[in-house]
C-alpha positions as CSV (number, residue, x, y, z in Angstrom):
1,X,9.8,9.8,56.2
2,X,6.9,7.1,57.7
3,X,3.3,8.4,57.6
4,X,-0.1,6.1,58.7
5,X,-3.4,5.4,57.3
6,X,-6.3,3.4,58.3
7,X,-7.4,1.4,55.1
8,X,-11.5,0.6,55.1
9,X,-12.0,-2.7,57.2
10,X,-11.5,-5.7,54.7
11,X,-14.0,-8.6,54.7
12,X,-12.6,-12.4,56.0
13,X,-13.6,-13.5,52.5
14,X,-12.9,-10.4,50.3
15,X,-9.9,-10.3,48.0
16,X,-9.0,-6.6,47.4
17,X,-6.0,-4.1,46.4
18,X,-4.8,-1.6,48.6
19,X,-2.7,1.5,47.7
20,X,0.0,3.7,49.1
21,X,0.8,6.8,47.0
22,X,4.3,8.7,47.4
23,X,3.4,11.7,45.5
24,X,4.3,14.4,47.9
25,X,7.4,12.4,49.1
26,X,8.9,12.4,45.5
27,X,10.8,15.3,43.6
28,X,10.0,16.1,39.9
29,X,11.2,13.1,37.7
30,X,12.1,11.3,40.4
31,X,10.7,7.1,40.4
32,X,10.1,4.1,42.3
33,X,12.8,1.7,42.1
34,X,11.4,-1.0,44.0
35,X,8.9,-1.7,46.1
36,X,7.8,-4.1,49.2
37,X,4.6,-5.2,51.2
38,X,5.2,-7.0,54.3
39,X,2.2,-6.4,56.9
40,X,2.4,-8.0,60.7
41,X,-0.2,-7.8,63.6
42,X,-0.6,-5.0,65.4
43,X,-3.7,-6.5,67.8
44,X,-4.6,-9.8,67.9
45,X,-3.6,-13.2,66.7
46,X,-2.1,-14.4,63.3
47,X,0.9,-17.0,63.7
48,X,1.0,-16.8,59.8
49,X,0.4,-12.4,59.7
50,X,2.3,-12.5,55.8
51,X,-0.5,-14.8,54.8
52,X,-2.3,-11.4,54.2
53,X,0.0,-10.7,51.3
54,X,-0.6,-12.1,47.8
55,X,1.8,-12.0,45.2
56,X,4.3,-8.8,45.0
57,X,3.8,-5.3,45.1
58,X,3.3,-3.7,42.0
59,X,4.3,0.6,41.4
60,X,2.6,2.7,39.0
61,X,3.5,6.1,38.7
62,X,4.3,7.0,42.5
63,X,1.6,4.5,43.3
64,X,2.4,1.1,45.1
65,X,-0.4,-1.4,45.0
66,X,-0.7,-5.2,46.8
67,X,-3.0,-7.3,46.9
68,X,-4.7,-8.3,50.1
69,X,-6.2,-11.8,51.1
70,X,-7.9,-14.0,53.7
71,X,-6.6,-13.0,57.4
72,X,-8.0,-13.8,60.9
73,X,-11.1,-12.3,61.9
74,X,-11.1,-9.4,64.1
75,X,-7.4,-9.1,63.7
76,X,-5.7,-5.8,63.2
77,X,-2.8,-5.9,61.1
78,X,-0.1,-3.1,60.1
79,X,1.1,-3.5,56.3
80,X,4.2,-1.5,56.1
81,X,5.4,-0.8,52.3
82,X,9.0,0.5,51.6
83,X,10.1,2.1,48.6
84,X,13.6,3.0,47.2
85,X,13.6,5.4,44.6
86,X,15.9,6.5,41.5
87,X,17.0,9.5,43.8
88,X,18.6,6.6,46.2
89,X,15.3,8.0,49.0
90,X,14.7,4.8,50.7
91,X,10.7,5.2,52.3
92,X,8.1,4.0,53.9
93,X,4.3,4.3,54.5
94,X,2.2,2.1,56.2
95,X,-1.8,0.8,56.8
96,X,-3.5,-0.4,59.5
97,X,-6.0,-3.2,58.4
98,X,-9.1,-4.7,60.1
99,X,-10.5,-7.9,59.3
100,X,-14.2,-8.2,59.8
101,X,-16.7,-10.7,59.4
102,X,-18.6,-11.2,56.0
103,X,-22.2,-10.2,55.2
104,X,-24.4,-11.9,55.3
């Protein structure tokens, strides 16, 4: 099972958390083993698109969060997290992130 989302735009300077929740993919009891990030682009240019990720992905519940950093400016990029479960379920969800320009 994949689904989408499109995550509020993130700002070039702005350090933030983004999360993907697999409630209504998991049975009763059932748990997140592991958990990955890994995000590429979708539009634009990033040689470095991982450069986005910072540190590892973190699960809470049926909650997976990462933490999200720097990027190119007006870049879109898809950040595609990947779950196996105590039920054996390997699955995925994933983002689509824009990076904007600061405040001012």
């Amino acid at each position: 099972m994949s689904s989408r989302a499109i995550l509020d735009p993130k700002l070039l300077g702005e350090t933030k958390t983004i999360t993907f929740d697999f409630t209504s993919s998991l049975a009763i009891g059932e748990t997140i083993s592991t958990q990955t990030v890994t995000a590429s682009t979708y539009s634009g240019t990033d040689a470095v698109p991982s450069g986005v990720i910072s540190g590892a992905a973190s699960a809470s519940g049926t909650v997976v969060s990462q933490k999200i950093t720097g990027g190119v400016l007006g870049v879109m990029y898809e950040l595609l997290c990947q779950i196996t479960t105590s039920l054996g379920q390997t699955l995925q969800q994933s983002a689509f992130l824009a990076v904007v320009p600061d405040l001012l």
